[in-house]
C-alpha positions as CSV (number, residue, x, y, z in Angstrom):
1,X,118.7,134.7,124.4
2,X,117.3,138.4,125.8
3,X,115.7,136.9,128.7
4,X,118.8,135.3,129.8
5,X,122.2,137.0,128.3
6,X,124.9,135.8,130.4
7,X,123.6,132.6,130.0
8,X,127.1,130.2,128.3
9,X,126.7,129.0,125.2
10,X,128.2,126.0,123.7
11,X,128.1,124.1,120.5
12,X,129.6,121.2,118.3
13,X,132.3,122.5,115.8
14,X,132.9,119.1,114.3
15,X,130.1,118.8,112.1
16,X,128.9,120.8,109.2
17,X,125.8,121.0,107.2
18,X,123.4,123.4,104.9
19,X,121.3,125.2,107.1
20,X,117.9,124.8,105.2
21,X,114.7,127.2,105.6
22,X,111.4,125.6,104.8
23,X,110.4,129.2,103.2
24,X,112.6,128.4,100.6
25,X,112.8,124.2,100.6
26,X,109.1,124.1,99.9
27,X,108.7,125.9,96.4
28,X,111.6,124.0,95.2
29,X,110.2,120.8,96.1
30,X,106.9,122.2,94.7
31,X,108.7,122.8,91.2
32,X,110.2,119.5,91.1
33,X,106.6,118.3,91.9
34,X,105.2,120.0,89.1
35,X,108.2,119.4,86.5
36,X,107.6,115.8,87.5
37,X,111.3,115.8,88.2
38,X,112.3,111.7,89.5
39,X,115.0,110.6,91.4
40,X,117.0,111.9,94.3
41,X,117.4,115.9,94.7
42,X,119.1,117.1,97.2
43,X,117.9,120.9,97.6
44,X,119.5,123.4,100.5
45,X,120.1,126.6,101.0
46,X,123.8,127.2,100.3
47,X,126.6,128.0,102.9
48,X,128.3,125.2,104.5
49,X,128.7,125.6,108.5
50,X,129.4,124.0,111.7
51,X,126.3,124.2,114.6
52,X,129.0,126.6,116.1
53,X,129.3,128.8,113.6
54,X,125.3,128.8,112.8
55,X,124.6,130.2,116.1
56,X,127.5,132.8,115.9
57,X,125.3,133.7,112.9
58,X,121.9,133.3,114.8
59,X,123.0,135.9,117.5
60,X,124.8,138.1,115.6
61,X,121.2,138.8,113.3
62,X,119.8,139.0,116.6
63,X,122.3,141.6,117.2
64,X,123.8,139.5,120.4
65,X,127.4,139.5,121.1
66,X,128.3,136.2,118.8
67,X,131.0,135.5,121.4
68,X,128.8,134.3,123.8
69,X,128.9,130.8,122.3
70,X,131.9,129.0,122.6
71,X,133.0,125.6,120.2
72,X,133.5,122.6,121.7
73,X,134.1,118.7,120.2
74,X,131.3,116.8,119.8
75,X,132.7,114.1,122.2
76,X,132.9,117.0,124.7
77,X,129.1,116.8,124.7
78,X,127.3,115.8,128.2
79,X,125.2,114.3,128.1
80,X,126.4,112.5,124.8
81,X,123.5,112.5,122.3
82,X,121.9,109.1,121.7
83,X,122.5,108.3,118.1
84,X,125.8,108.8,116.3
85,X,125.5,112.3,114.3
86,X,128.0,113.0,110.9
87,X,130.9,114.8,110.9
88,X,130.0,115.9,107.0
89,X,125.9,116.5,106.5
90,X,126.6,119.0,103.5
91,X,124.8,117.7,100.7
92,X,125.4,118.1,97.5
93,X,122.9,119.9,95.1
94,X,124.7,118.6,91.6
95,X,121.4,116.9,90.3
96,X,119.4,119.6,91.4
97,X,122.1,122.1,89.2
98,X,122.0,119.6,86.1
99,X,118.3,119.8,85.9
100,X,118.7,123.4,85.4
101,X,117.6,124.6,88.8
102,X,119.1,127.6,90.3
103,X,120.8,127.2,93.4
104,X,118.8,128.0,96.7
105,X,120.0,131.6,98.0
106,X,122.9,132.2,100.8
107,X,121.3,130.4,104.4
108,X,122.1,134.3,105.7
109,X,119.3,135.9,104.0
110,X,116.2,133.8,105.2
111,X,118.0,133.6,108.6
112,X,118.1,137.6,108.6
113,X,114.3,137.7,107.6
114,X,113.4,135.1,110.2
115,X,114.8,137.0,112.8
116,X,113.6,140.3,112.3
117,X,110.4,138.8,111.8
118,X,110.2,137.3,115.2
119,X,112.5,140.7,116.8
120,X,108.6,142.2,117.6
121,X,107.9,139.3,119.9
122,X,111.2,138.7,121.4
123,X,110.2,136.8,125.0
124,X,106.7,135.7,124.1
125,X,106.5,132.2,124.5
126,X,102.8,131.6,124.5
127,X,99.5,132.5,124.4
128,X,99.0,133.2,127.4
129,X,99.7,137.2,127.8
130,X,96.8,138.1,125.2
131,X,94.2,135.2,126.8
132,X,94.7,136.7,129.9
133,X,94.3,140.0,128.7
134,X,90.7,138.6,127.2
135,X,89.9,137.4,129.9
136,X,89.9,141.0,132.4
137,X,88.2,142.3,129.5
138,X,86.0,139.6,129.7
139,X,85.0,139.9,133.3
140,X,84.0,143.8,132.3
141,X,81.1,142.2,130.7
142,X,78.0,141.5,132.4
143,X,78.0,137.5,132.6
144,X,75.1,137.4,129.7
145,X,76.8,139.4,127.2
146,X,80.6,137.2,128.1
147,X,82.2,135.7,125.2
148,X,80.8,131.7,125.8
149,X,81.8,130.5,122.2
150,X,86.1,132.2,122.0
151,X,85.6,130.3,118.3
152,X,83.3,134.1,117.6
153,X,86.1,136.2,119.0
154,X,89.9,134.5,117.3
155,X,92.1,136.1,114.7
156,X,95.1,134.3,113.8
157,X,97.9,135.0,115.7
158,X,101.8,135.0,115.1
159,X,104.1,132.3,114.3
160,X,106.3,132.6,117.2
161,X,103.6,131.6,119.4
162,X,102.5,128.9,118.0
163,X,104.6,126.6,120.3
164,X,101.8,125.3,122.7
165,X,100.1,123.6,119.5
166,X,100.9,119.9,119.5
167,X,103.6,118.4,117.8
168,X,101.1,115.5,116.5
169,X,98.0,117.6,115.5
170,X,95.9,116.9,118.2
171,X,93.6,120.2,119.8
172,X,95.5,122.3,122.2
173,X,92.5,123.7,124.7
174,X,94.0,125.2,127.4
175,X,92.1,127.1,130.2
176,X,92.6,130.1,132.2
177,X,92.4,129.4,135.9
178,X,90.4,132.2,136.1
179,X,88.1,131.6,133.2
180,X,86.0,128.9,131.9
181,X,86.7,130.0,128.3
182,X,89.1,128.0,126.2
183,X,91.0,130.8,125.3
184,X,93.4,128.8,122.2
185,X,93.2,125.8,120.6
186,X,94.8,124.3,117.3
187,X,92.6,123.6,113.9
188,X,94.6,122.0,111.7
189,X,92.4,123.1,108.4
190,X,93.7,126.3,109.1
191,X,95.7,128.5,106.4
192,X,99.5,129.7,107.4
193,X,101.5,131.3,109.0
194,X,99.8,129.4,112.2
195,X,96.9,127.4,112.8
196,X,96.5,128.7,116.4
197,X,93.8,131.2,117.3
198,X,93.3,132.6,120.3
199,X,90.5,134.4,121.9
200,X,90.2,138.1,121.0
């Protein structure tokens, strides 16, 4: 959104749903684990919008201009999207209430924290600023004492980068032109926030 602000937004206004945040969706389904809860529970965070009105909210915590997106029908769309989508996705979190549980909080609230979580490292896509950076520091070294096992130099790094790791688990190893290092990969047995290290 920074790196390209005139850039025209558009989105459906025809179908609605409970934006959800897995921050929040995965203790509840944890309780319902542990309370041995059976049966179908549907769990959301509350606040029922369209896709248009969720990005209005999107770039307004962002503190962009939520005029930039404009509503349009989902027929409108081109190119049409593939599968048939609902008009209504709100679900209904009665048997989730009747067991007692409290309702998930407002969508707004995790969608405020999310955002001013990832305001730091607005326009970093990738790794690839802070492998390169290891790798001039790198090339300081005399080539005996140079970093030939990255696994001895990573620290975790932040969530918002994590977008080079695969979407099916598999090792992301990629190289610096420049360097023979493998400067990221993924490791799955990782703890969160991201399982992606990169060389240090």
């Amino acid at each position: 959104l920074a790196a390209n602000p005139d850039q025209a937004l558009a989105f459906v206004d025809d179908q609605r749903g409970h934006p959800t945040f897995t921050a929040d969706l995965a203790p509840a389904l944890h309780r319902l684990a542990l309370d041995r809860r059976v049966g179908i529970h549907h769990v959301t965070n509350q606040g029922a919008v369209s896709w248009y009105e969720f990005v209005r909210e999107i770039l307004a915590a962002a503190g962009h201009d939520p005029d930039r997106v404009r509503p349009i029908a989902t027929a409108d769309l081109d190119p049409p999207r593939p599968a048939p989508r609902p008009a209504n996705s709100v679900l209904d979190n009665a048997v989730w209430r009747a067991a007692g549980y409290e309702p998930l909080r407002d969508f707004r609230e995790p969608l405020r924290g999310l955002v001013a979580k990832l305001a730091p490292h607005r326009g970093q896509t990738s790794v690839w600023p802070r492998a390169e950076a290891h790798v001039a520091k790198d090339k300081e070294q005399p080539r005996s004492q140079r970093a030939s096992h990255p696994q001895e130099f990573t620290r975790p790094i932040d969530a918002v980068q994590c977008d080079v790791v695969a979407s099916d688990r598999r090792p992301v190893r990629p190289i610096h032109p420049e360097s023979q290092h493998v400067v990221g990969f993924a490791a799955p047995q990782l703890a969160p926030p991201c399982d992606l290290l990169v060389a240090e």
